[in-house]
N, CA, C and O atoms as CSV, one atom per row, in Angstrom:
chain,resi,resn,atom,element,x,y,z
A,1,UNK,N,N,-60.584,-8.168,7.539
A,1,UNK,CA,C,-59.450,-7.594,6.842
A,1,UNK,C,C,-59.875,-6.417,5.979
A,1,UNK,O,O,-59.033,-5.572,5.676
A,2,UNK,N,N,-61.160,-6.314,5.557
A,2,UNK,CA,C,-61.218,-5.396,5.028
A,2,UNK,C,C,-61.707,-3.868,5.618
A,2,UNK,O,O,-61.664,-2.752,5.101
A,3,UNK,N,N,-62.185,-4.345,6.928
A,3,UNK,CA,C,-61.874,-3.204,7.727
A,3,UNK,C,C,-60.670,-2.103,7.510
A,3,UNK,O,O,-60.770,-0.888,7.334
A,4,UNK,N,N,-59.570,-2.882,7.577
A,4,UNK,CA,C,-58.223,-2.445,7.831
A,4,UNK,C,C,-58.372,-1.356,6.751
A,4,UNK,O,O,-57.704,-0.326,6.846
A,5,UNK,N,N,-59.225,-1.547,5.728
A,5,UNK,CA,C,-58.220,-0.995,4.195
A,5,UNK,C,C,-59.425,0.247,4.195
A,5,UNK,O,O,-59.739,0.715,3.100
A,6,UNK,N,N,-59.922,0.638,5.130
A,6,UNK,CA,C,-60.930,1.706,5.512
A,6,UNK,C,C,-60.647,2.753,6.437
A,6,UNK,O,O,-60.375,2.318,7.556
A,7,UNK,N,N,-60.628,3.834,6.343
A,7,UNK,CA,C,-60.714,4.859,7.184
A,7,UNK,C,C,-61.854,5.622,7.476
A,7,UNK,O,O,-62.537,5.873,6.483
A,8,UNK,N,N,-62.237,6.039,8.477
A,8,UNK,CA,C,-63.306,6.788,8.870
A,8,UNK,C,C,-62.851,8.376,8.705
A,8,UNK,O,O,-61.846,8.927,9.153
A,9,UNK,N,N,-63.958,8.934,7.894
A,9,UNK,CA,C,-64.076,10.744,7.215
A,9,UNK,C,C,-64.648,11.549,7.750
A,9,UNK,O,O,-65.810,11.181,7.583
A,10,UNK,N,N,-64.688,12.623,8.424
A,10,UNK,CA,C,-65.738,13.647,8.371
A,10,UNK,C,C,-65.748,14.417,7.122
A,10,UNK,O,O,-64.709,14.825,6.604
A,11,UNK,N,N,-67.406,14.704,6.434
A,11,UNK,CA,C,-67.244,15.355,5.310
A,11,UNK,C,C,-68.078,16.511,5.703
A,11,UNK,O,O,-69.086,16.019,6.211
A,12,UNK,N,N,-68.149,17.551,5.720
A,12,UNK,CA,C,-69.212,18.682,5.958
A,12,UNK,C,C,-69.952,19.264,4.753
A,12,UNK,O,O,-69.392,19.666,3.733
A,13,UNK,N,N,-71.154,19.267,4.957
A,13,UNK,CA,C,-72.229,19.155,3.580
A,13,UNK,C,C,-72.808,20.515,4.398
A,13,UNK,O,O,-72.975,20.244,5.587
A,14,UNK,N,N,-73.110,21.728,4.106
A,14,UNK,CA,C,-72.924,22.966,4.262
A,14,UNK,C,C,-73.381,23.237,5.425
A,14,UNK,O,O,-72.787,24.237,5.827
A,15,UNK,N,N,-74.335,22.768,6.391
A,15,UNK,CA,C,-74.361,23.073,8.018
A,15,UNK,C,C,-74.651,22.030,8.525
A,15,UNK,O,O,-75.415,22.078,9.490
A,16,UNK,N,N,-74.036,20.420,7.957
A,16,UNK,CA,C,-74.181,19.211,8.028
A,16,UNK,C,C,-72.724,18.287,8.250
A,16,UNK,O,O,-71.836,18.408,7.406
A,17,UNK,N,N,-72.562,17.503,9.251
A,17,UNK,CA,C,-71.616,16.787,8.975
A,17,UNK,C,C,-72.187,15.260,9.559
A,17,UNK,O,O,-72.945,14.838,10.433
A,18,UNK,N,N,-70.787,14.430,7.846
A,18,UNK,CA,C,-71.402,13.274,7.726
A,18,UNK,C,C,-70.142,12.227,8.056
A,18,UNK,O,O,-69.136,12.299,7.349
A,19,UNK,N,N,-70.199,11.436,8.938
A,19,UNK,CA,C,-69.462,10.680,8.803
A,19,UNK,C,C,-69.211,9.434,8.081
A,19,UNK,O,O,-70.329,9.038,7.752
A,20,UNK,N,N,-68.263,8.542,7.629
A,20,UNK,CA,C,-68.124,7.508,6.642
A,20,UNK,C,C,-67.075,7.169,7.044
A,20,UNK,O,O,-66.187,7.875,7.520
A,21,UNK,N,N,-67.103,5.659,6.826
A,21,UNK,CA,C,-65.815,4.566,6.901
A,21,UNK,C,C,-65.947,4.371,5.294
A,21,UNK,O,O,-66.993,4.103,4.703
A,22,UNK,N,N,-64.944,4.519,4.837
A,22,UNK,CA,C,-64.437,4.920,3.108
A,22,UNK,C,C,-63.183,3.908,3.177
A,22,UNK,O,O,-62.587,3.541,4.189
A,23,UNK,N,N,-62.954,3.573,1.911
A,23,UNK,CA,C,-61.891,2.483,1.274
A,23,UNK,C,C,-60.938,4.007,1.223
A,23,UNK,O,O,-61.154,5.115,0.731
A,24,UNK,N,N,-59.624,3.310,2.121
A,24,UNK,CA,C,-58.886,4.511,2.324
A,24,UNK,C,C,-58.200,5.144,1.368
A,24,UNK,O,O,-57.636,6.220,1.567
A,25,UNK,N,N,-58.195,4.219,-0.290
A,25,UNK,CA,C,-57.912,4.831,-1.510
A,25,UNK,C,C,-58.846,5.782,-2.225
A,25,UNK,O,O,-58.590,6.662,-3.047
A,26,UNK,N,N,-60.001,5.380,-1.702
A,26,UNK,CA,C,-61.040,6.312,-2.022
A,26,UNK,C,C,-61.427,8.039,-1.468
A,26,UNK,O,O,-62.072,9.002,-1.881
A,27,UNK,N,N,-60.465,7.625,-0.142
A,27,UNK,CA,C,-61.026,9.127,0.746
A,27,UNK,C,C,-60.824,10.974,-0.119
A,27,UNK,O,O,-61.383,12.039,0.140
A,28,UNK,N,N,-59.963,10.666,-0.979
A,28,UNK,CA,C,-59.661,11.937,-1.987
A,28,UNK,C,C,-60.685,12.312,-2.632
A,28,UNK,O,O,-61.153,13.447,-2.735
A,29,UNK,N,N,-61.129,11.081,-3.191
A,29,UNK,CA,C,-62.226,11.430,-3.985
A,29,UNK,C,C,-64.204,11.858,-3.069
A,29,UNK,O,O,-65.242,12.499,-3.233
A,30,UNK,N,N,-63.690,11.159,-2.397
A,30,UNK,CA,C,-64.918,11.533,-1.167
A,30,UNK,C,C,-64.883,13.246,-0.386
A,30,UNK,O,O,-65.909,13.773,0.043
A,31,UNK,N,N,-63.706,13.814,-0.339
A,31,UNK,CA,C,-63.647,14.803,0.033
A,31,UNK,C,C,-63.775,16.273,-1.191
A,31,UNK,O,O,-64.011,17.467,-1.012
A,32,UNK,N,N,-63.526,15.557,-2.261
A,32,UNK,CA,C,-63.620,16.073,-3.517
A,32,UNK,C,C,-65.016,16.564,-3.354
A,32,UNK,O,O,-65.415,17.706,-3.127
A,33,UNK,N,N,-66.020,14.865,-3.608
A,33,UNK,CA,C,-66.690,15.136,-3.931
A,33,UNK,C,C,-67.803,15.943,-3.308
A,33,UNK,O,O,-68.867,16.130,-3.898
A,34,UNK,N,N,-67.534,16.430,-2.075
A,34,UNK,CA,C,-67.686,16.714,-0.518
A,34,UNK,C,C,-67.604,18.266,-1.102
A,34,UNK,O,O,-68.702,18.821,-1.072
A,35,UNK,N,N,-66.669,18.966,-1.556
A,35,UNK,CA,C,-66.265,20.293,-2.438
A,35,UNK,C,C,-67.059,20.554,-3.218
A,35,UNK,O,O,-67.769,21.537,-3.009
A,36,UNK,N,N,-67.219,19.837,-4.305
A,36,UNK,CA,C,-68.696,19.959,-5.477
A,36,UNK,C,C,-69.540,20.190,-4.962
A,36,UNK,O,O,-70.002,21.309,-5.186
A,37,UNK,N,N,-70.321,19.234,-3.889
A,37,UNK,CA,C,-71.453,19.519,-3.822
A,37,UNK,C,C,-71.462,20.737,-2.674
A,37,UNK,O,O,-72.373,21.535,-2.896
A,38,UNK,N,N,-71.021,20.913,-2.031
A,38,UNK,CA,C,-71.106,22.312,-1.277
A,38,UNK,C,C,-70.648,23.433,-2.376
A,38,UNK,O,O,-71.409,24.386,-2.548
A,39,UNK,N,N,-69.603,23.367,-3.021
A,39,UNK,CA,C,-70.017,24.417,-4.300
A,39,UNK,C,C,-71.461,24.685,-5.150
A,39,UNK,O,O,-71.872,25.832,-5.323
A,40,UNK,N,N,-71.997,23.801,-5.530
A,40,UNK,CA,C,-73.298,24.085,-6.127
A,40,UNK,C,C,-74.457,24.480,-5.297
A,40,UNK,O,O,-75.387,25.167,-5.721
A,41,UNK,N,N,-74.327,23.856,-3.690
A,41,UNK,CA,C,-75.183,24.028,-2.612
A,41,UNK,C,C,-75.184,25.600,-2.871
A,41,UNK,O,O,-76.217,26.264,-2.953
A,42,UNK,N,N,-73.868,26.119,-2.992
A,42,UNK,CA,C,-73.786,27.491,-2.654
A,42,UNK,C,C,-74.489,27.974,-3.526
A,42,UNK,O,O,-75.520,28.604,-3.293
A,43,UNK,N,N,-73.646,27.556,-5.576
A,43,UNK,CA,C,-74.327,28.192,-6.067
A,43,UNK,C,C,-75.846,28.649,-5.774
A,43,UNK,O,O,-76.277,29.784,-5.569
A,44,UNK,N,N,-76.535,27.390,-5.820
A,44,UNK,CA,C,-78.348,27.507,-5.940
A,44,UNK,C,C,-78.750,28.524,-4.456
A,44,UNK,O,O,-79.777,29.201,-4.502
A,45,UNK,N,N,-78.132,28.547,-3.570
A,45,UNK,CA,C,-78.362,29.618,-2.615
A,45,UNK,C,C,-78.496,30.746,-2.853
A,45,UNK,O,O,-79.199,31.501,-2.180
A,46,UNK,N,N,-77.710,31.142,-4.065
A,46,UNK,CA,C,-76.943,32.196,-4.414
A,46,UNK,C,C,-78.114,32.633,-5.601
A,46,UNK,O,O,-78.354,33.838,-5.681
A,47,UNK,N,N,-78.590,32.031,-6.199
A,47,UNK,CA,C,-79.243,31.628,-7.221
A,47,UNK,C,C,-81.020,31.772,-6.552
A,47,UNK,O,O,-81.906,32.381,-7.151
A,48,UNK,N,N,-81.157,31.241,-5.561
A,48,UNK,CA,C,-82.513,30.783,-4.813
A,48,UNK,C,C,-82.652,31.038,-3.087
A,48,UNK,O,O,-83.212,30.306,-2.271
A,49,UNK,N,N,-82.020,32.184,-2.883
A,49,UNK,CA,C,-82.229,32.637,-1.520
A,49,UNK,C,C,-83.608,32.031,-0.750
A,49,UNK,O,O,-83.543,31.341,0.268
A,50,UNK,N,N,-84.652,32.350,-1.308
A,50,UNK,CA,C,-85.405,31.856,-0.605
A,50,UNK,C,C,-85.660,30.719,-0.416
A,50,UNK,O,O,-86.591,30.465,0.348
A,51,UNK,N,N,-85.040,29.820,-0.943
A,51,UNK,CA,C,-85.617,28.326,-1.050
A,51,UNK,C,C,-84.846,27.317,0.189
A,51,UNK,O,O,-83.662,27.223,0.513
A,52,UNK,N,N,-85.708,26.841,0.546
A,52,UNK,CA,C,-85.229,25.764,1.713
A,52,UNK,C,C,-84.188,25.280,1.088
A,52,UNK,O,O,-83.893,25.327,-0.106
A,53,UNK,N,N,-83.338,24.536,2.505
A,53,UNK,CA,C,-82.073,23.763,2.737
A,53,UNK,C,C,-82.608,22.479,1.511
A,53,UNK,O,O,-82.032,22.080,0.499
A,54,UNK,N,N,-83.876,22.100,2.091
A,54,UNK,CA,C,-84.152,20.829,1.157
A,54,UNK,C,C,-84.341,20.741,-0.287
A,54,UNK,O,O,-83.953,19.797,-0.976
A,55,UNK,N,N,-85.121,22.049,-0.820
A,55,UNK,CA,C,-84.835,22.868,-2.371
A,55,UNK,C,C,-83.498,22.436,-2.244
A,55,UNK,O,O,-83.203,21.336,-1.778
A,56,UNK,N,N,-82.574,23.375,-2.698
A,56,UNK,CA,C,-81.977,23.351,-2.721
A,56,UNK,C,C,-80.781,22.224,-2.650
A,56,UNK,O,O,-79.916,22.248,-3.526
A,57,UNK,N,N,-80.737,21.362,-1.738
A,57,UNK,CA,C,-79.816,19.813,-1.771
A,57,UNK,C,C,-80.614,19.498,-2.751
A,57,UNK,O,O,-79.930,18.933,-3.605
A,58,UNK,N,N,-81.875,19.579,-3.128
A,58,UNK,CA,C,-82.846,18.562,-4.651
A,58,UNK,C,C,-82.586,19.329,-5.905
A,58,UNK,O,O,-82.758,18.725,-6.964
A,59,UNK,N,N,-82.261,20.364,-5.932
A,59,UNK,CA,C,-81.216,20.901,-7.268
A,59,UNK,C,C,-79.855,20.832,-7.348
A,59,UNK,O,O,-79.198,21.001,-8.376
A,60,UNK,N,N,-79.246,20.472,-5.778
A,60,UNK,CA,C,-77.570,20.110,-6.284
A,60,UNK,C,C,-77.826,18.592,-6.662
A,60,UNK,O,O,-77.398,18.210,-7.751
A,61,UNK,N,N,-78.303,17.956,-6.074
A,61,UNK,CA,C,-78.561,16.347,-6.348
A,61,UNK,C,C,-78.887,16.588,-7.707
A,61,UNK,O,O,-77.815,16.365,-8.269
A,62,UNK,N,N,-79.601,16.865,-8.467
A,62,UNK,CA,C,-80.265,16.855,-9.293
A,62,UNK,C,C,-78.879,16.928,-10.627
A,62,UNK,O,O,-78.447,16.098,-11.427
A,63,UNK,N,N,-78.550,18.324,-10.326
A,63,UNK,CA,C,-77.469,18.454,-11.490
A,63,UNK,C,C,-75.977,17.810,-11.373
A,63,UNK,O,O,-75.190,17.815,-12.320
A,64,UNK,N,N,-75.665,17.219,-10.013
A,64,UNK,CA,C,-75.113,16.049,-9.784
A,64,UNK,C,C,-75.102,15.100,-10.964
A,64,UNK,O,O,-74.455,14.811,-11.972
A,65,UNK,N,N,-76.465,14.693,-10.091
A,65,UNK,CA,C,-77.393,13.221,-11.040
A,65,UNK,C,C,-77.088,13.423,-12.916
A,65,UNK,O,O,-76.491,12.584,-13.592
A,66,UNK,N,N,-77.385,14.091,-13.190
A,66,UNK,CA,C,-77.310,14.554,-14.905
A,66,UNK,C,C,-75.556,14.759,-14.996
A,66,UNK,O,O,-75.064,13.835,-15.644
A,67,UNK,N,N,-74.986,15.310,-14.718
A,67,UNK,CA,C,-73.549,15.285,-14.655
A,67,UNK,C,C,-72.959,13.453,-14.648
A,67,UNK,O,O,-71.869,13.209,-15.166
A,68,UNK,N,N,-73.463,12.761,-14.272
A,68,UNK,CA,C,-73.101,11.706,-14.028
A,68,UNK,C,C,-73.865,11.121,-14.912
A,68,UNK,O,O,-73.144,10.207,-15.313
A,69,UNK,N,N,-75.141,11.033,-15.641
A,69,UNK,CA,C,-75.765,10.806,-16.264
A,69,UNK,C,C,-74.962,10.497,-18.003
A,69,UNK,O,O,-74.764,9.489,-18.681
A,70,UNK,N,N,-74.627,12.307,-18.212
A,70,UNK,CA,C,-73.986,12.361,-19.430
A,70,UNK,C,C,-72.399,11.768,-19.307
A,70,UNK,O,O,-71.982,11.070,-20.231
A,71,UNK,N,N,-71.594,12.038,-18.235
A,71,UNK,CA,C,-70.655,11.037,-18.239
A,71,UNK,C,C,-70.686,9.894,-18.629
A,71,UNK,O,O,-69.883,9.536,-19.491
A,72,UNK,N,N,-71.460,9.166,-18.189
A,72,UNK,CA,C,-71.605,7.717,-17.782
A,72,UNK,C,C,-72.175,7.548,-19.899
A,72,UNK,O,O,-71.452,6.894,-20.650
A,73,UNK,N,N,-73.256,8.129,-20.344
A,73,UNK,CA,C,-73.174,8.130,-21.707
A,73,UNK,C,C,-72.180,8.176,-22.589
A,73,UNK,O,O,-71.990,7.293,-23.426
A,74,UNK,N,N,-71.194,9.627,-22.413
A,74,UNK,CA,C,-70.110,9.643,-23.359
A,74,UNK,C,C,-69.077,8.809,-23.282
A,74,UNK,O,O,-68.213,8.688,-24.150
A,75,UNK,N,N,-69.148,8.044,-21.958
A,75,UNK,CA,C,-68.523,6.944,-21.366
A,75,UNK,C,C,-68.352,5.527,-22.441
A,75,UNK,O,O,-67.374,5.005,-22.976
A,76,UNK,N,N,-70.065,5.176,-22.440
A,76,UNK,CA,C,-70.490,4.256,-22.748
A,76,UNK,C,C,-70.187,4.343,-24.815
A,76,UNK,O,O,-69.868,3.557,-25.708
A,77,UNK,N,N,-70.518,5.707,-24.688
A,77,UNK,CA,C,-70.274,6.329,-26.636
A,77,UNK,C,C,-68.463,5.412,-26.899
A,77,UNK,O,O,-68.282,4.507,-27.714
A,78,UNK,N,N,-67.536,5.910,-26.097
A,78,UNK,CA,C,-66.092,5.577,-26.913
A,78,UNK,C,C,-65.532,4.321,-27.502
A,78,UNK,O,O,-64.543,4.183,-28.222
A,79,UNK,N,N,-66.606,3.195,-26.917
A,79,UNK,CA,C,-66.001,2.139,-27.897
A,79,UNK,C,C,-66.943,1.890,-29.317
A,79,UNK,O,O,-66.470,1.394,-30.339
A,80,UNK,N,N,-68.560,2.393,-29.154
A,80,UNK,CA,C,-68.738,2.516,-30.647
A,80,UNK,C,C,-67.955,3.650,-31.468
A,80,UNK,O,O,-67.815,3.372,-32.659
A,81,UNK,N,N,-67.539,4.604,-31.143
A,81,UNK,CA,C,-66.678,5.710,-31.848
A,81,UNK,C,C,-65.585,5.063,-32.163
A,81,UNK,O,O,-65.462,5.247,-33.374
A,82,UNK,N,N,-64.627,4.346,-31.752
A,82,UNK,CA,C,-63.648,3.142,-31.858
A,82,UNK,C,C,-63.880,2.408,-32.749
A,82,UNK,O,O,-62.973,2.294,-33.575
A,83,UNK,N,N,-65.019,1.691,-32.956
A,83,UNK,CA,C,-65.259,1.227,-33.873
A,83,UNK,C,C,-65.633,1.400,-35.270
A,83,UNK,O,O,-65.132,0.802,-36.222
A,84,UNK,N,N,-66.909,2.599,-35.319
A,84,UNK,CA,C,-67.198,3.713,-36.348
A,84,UNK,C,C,-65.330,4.092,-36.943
A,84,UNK,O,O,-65.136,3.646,-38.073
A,85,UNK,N,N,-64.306,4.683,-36.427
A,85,UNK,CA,C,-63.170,4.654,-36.951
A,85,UNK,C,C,-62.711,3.400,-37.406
A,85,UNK,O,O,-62.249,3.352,-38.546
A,86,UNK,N,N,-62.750,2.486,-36.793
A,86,UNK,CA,C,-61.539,1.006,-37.611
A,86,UNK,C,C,-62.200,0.936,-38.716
A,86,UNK,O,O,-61.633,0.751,-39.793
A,87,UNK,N,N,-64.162,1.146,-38.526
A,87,UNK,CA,C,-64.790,0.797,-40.222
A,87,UNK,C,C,-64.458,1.374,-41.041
A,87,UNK,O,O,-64.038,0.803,-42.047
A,88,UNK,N,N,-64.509,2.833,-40.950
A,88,UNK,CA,C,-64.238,4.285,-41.853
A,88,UNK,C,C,-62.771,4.362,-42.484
A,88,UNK,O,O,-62.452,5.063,-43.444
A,89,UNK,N,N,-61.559,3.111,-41.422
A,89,UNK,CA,C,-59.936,2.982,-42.143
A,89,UNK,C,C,-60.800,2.304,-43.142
A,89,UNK,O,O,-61.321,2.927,-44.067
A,90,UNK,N,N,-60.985,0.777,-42.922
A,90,UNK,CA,C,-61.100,-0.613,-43.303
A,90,UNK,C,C,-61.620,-0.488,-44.656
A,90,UNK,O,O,-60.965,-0.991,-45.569
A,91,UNK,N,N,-63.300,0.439,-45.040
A,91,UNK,CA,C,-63.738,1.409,-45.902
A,91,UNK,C,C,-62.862,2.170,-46.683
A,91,UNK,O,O,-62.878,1.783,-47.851
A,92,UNK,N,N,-62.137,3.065,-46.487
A,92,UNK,CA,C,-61.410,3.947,-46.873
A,92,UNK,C,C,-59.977,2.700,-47.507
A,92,UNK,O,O,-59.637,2.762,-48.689
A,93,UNK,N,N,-59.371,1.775,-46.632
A,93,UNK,CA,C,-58.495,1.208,-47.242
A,93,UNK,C,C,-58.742,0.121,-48.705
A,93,UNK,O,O,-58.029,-0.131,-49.676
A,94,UNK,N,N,-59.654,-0.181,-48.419
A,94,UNK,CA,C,-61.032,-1.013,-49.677
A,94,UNK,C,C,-61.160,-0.130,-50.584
A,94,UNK,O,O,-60.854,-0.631,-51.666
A,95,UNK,N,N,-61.433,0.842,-50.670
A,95,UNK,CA,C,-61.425,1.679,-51.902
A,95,UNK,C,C,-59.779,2.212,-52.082
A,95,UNK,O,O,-59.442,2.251,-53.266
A,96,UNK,N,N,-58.972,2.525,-51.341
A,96,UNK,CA,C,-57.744,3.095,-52.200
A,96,UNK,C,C,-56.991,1.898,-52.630
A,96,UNK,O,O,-55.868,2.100,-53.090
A,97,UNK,N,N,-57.607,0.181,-52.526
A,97,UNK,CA,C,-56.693,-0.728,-53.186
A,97,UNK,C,C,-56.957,-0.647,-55.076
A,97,UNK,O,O,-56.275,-1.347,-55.824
């Protein structure tokens, strides 16, 4: 059954194509992310003419990787910031009694 809830993608990764059976709610974001990284592919081309196909995918991966990195941090930051605020009311309401 969970076949069913899958579709198969072609994604083209800049003179590469990849196929995938993807959770068919997911396929937007797979083609998205399919866009990014052939955008940056380009950039660093653009950036590093001379550098191999494989350079190059290891600096889009790379700033990928860190992009997701600091997400996944400021991610992880919003419920101590959440909290740092309820103290700073709770504080603040303690002194104006």
């Amino acid at each position: 059954m969970a076949d069913l809830d899958k579709q198969h993608i072609n994604l083209h990764l800049d003179a590469h194509t990849v196929g995938l059976d993807v959770p068919r709610e997911q396929e937007p974001n797979y083609r998205k992310a399919a866009e990014l990284l052939n955008r940056r592919y380009q950039y660093y081309l653009k950036l590093r003419p001379n550098a191999s196909a494989e350079q190059l995918w290891m600096y889009t991966a790379l700033e990928v990787a860190v992009a997701l990195q600091s997400d996944a941090r400021e991610k992880s930051l919003v419920p101590v910031e959440k909290q740092i605020k309820e103290l700073n009311q709770q504080i603040n309401n303690t002194i104006n009694q």
